[in-house]
Short mmCIF file of the C-alpha atoms (twelve columns), coordinates in Angstrom:
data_MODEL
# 
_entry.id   MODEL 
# 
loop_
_atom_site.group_PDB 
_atom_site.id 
_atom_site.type_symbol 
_atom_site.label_atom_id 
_atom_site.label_alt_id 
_atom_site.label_comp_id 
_atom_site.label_asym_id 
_atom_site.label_seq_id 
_atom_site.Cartn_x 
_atom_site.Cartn_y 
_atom_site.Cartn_z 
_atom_site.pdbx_PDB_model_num 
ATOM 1   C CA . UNK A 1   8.914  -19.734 4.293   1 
ATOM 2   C CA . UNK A 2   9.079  -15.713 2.891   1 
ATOM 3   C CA . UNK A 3   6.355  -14.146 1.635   1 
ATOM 4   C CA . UNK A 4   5.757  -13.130 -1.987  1 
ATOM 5   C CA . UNK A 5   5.339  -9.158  -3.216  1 
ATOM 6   C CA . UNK A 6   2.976  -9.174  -5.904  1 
ATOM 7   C CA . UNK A 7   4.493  -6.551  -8.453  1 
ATOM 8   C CA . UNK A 8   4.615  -5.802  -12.253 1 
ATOM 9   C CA . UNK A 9   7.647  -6.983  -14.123 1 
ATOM 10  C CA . UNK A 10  10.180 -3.709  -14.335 1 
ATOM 11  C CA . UNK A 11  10.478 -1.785  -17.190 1 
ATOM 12  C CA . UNK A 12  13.584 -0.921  -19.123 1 
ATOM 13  C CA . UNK A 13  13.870 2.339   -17.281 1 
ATOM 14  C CA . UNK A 14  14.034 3.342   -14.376 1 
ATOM 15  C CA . UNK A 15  13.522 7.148   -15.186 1 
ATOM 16  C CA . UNK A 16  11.717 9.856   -16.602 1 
ATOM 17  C CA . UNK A 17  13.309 13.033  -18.285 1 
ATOM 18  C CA . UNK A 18  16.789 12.990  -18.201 1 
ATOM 19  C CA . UNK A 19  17.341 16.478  -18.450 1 
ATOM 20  C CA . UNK A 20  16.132 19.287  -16.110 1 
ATOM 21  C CA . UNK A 21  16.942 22.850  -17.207 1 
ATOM 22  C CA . UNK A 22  18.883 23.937  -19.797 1 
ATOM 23  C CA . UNK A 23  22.389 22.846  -19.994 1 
ATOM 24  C CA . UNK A 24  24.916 25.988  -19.372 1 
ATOM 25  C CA . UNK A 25  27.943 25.796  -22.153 1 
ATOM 26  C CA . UNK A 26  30.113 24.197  -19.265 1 
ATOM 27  C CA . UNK A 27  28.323 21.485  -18.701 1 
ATOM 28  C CA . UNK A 28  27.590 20.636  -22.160 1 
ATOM 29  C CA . UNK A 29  31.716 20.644  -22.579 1 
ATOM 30  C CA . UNK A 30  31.791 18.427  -19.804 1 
ATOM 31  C CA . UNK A 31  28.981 16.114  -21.503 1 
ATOM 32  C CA . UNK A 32  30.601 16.677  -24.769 1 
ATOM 33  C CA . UNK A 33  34.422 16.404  -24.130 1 
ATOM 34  C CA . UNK A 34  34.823 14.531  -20.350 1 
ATOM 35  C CA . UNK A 35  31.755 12.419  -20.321 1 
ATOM 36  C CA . UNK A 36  33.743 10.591  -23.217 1 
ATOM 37  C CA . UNK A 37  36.675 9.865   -21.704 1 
ATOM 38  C CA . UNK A 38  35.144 8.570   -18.813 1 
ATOM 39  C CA . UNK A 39  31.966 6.519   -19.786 1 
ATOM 40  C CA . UNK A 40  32.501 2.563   -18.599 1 
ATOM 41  C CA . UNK A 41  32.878 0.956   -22.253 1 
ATOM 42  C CA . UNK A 42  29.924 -1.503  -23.198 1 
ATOM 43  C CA . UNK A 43  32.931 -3.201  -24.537 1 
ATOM 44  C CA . UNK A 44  34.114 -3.839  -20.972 1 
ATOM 45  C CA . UNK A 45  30.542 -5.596  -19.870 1 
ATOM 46  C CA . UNK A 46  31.542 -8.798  -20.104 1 
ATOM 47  C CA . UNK A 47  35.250 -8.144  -18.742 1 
ATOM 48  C CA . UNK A 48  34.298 -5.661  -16.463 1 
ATOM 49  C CA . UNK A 49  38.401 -5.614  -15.025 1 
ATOM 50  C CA . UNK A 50  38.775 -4.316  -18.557 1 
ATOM 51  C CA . UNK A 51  37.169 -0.736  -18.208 1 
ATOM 52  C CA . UNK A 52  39.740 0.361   -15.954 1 
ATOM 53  C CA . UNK A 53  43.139 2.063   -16.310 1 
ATOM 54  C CA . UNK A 54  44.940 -1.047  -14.780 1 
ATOM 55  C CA . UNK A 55  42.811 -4.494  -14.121 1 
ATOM 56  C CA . UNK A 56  41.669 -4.043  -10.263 1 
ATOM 57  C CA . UNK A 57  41.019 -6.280  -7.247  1 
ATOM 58  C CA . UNK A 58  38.056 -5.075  -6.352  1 
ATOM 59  C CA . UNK A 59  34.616 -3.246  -8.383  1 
ATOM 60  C CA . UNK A 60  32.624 -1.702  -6.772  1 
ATOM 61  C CA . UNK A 61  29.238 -0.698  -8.343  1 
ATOM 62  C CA . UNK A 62  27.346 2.521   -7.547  1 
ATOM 63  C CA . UNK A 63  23.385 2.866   -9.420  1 
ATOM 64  C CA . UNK A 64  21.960 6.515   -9.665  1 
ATOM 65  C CA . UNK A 65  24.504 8.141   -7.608  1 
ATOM 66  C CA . UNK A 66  22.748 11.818  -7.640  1 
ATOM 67  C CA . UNK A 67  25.248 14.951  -7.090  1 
ATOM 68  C CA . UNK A 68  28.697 12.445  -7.385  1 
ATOM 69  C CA . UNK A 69  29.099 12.957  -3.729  1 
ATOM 70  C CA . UNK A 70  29.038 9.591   -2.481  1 
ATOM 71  C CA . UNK A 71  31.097 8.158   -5.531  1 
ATOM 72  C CA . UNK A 72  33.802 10.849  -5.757  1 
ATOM 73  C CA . UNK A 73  34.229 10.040  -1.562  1 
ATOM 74  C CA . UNK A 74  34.490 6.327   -2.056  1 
ATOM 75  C CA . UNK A 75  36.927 6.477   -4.802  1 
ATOM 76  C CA . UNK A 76  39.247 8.753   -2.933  1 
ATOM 77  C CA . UNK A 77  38.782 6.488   0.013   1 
ATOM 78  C CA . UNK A 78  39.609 3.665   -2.110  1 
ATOM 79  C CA . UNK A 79  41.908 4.405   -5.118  1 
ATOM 80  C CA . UNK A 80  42.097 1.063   -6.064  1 
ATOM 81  C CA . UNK A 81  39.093 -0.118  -6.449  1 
ATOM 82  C CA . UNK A 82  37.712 -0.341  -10.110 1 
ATOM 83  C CA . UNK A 83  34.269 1.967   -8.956  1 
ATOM 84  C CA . UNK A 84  31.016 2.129   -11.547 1 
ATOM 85  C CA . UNK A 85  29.294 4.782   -11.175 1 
ATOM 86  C CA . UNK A 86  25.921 4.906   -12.929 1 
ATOM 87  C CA . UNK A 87  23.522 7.805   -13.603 1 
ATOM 88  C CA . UNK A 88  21.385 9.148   -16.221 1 
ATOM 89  C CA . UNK A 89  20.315 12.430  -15.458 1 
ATOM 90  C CA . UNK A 90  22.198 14.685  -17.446 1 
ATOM 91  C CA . UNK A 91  22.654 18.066  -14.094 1 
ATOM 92  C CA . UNK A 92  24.247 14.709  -11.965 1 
ATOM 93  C CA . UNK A 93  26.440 13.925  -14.652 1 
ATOM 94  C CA . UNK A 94  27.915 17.595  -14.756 1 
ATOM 95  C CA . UNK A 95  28.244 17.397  -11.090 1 
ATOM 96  C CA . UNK A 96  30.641 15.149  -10.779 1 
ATOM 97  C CA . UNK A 97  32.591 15.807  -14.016 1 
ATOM 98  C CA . UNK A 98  32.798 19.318  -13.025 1 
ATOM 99  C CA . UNK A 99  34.202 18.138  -9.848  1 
ATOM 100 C CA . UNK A 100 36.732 16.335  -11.647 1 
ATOM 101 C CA . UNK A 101 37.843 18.389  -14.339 1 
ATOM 102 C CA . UNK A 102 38.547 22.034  -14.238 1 
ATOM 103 C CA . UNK A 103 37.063 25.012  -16.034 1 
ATOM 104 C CA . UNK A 104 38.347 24.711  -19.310 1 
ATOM 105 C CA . UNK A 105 39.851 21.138  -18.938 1 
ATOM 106 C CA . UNK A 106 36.800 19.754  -20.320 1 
ATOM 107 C CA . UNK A 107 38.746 17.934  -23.005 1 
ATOM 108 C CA . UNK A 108 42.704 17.881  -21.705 1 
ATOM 109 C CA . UNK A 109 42.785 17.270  -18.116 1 
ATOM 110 C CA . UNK A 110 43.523 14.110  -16.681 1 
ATOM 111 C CA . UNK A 111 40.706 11.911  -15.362 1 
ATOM 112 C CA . UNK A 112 40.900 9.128   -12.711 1 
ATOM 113 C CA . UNK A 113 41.826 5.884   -14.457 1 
ATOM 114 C CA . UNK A 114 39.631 3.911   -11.612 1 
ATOM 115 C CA . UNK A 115 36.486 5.850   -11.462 1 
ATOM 116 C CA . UNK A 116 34.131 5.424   -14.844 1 
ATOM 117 C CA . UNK A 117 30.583 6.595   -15.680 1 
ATOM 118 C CA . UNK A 118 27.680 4.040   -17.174 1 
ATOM 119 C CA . UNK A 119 25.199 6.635   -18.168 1 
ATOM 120 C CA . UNK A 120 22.532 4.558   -19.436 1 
ATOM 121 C CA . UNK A 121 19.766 2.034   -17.461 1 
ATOM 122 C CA . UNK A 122 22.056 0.354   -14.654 1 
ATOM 123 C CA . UNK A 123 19.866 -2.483  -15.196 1 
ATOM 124 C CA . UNK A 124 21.300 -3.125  -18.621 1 
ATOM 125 C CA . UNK A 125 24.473 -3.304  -17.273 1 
ATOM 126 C CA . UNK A 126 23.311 -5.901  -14.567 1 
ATOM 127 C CA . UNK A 127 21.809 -8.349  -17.104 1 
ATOM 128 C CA . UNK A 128 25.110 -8.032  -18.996 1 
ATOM 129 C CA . UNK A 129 28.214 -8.282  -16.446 1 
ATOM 130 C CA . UNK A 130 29.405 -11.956 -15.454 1 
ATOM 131 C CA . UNK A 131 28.360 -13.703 -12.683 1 
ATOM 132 C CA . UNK A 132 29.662 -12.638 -8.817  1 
ATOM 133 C CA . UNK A 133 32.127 -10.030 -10.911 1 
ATOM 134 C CA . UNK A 134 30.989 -7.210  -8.579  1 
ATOM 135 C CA . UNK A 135 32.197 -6.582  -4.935  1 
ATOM 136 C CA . UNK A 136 30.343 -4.247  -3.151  1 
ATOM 137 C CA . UNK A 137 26.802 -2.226  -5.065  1 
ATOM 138 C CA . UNK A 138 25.469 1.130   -3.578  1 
ATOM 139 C CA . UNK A 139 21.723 2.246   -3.788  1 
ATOM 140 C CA . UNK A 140 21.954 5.827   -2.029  1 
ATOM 141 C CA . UNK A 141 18.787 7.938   -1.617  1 
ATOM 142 C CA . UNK A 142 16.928 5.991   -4.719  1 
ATOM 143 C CA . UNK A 143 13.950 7.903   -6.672  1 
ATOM 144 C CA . UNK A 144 11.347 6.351   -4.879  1 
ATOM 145 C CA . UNK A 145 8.855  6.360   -7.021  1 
ATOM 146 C CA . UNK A 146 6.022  6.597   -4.789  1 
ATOM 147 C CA . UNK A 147 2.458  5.968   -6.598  1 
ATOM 148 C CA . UNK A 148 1.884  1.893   -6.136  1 
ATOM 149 C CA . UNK A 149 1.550  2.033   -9.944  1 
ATOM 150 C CA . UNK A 150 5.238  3.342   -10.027 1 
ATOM 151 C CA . UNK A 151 6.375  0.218   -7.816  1 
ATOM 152 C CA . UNK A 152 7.733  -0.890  -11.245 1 
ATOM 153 C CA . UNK A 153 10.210 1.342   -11.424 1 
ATOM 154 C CA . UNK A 154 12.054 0.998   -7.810  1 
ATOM 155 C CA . UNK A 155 15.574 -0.429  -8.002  1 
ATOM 156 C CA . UNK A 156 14.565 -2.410  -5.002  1 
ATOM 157 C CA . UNK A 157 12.066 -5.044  -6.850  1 
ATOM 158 C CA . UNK A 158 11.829 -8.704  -6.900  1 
ATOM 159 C CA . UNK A 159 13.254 -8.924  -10.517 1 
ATOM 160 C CA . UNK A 160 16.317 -6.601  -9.812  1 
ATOM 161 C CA . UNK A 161 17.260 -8.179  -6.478  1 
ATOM 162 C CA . UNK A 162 17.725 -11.688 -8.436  1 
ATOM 163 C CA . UNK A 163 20.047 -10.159 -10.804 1 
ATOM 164 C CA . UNK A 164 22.225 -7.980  -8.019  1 
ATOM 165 C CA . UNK A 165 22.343 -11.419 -6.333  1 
ATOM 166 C CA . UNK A 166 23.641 -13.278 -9.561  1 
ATOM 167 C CA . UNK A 167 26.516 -10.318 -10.390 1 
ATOM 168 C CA . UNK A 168 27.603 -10.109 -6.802  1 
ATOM 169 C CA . UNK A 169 30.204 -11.798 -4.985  1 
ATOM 170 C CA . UNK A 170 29.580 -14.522 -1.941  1 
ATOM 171 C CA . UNK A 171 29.566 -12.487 1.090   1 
ATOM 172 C CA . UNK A 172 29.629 -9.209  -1.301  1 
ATOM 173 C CA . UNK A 173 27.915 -6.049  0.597   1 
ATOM 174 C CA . UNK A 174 24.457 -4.173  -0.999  1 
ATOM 175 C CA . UNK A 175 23.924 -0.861  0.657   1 
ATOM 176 C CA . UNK A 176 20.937 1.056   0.580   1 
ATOM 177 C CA . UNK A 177 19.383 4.131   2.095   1 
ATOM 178 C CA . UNK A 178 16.194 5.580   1.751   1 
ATOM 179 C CA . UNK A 179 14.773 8.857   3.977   1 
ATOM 180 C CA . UNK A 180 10.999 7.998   2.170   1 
ATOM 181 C CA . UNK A 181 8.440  6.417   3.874   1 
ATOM 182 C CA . UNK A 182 7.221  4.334   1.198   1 
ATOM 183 C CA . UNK A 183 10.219 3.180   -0.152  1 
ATOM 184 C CA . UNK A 184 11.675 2.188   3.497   1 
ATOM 185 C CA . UNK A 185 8.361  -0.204  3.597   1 
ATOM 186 C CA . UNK A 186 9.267  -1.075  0.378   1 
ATOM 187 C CA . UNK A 187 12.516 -2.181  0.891   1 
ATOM 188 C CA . UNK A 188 11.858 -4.228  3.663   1 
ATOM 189 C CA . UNK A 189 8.985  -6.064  2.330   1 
ATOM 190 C CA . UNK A 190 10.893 -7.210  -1.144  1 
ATOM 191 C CA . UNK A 191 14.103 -8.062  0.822   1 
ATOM 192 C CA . UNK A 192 12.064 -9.896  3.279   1 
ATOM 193 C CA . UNK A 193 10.858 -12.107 0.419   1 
ATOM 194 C CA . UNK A 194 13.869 -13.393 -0.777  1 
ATOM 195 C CA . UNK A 195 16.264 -15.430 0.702   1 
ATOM 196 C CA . UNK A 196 19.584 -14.356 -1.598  1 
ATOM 197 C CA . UNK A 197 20.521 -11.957 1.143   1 
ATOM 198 C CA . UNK A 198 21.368 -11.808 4.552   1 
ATOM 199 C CA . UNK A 199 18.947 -8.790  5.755   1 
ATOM 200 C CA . UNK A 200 19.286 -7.075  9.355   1 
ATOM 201 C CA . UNK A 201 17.485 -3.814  10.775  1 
ATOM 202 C CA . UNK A 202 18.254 -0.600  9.076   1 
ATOM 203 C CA . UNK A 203 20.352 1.518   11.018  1 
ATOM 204 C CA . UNK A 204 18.628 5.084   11.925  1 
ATOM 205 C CA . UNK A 205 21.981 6.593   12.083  1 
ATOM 206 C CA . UNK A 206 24.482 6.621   8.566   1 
ATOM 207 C CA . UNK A 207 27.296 4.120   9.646   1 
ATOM 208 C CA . UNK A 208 30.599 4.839   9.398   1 
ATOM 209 C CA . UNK A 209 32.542 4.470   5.968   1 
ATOM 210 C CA . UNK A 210 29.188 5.469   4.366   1 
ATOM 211 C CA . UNK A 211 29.484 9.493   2.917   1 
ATOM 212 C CA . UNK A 212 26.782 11.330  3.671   1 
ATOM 213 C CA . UNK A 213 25.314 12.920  0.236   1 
ATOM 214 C CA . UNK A 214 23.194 16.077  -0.337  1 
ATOM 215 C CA . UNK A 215 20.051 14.375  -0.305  1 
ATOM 216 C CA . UNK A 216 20.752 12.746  2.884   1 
ATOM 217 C CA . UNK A 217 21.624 16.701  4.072   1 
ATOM 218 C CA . UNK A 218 17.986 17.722  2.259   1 
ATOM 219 C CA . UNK A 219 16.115 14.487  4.395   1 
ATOM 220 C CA . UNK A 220 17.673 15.819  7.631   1 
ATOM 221 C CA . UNK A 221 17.145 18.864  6.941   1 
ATOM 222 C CA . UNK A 222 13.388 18.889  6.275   1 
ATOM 223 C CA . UNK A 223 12.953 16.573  9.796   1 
ATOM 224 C CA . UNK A 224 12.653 13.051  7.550   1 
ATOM 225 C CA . UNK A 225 14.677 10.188  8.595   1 
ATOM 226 C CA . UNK A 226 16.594 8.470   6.972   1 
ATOM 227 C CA . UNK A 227 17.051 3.967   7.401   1 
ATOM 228 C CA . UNK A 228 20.217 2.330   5.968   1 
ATOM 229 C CA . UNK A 229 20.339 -0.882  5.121   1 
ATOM 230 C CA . UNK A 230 23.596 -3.108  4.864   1 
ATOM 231 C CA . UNK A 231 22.628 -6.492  2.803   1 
ATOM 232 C CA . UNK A 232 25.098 -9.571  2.600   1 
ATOM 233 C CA . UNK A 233 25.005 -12.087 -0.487  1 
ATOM 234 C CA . UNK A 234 24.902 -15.090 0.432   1 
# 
């Protein structure tokens, strides 16, 4: 018998602001002329195969995914994998474009046909892809939204974890990782109330095949520690 988490049902969004300071005229190209060319077609939702250059094997699903560290790493570890990568802030969009594009390529230089950008709520992308049409789903360094009224908001909630369980594959992979207190309770009290998932321990130490990211850096940095979780659909 699990135990229940009493929450609020989760907004729409996830967010706040999705801009920080003023765009520089580089990374409003990149917003205005890459961004474009890359963006994961709502067209594709239901056919998810179909966003790609070529139809792959394998998607892989990435939600918030900061600086475009950890996604740029996993799709140059894995070329062939169809990868998602979802964000709405508008200075970790430019991150990663600019790392794929260079100065003044904004609008002619080739972009990977296997990496593509959903840059609105990953949650309505959830409720709209097929059933177990997703492989592996990353949740690195999540906003954690820390006042109890916020809970809401966390990726990691009751509501959420249903529909990651309904999109993913049997015996699919969930990672997450979390260097805040609150959300690492968090975490383990909503996945220890559902029984979609296989659960085990966090490791205190990032495994390996997991990139590290500049907020994992930051954490270390500043003497936090980070947990990461591997979760198995079952």
């Amino acid at each position: 018998m699990t135990a229940s988490v009493d929450v609020k049902a989760s907004p729409d969004r996830l967010y706040g602001r999705q801009r920080g300071h003023p765009l520089r005229p580089r990374q409003q190209r990149l917003l205005d002329q890459t961004l474009p060319r890359m963006r994961f077609p709502e067209s594709a939702i239901a056919d998810p195969a179909a966003g790609f250059g070529h139809r792959p094997a394998q998607i892989w699903l990435e939600v918030g995914f900061g600086g475009g560290e950890h996604s740029l790493a996993q799709h140059a570890a894995h070329p062939d994998v169809g990868y998602i990568a979802c964000e709405v802030f508008e200075n970790g969009l430019c991150s990663l474009l600019s790392r794929v594009v260079p100065d003044d390529g904004e609008a002619t230089a080739p972009v990977p046909d296997m990496l593509r950008i959903w840059d609105e709520d990953a949650r309505i992308l959830l409720r709209g892809l097929p059933d177990a049409s997703i492989d592996r789903l990353f949740l690195m360094f999540p906003d954690p939204w820390p006042k109890s009224r916020h809970a809401k908001r966390r990726f990691v909630h009751p509501e959420t974890v249903k529909q990651a369980a309904r999109i993913l594959r049997p015996g699919a992979v969930w990672r997450v990782a979390s260097d805040d207190p609150t959300y690492q309770v968090w975490v383990e009290e909503v996945m220890g109330a559902q029984e979609l998932f296989e659960t085990a321990p966090p490791a205190t130490l990032r495994p390996e095949g997991w990139p590290p990211t500049r907020y994992e850096a930051k954490a270390l940095k500043a003497g936090r520690q980070p947990l990461y979780w591997t979760f198995i659909r079952r």
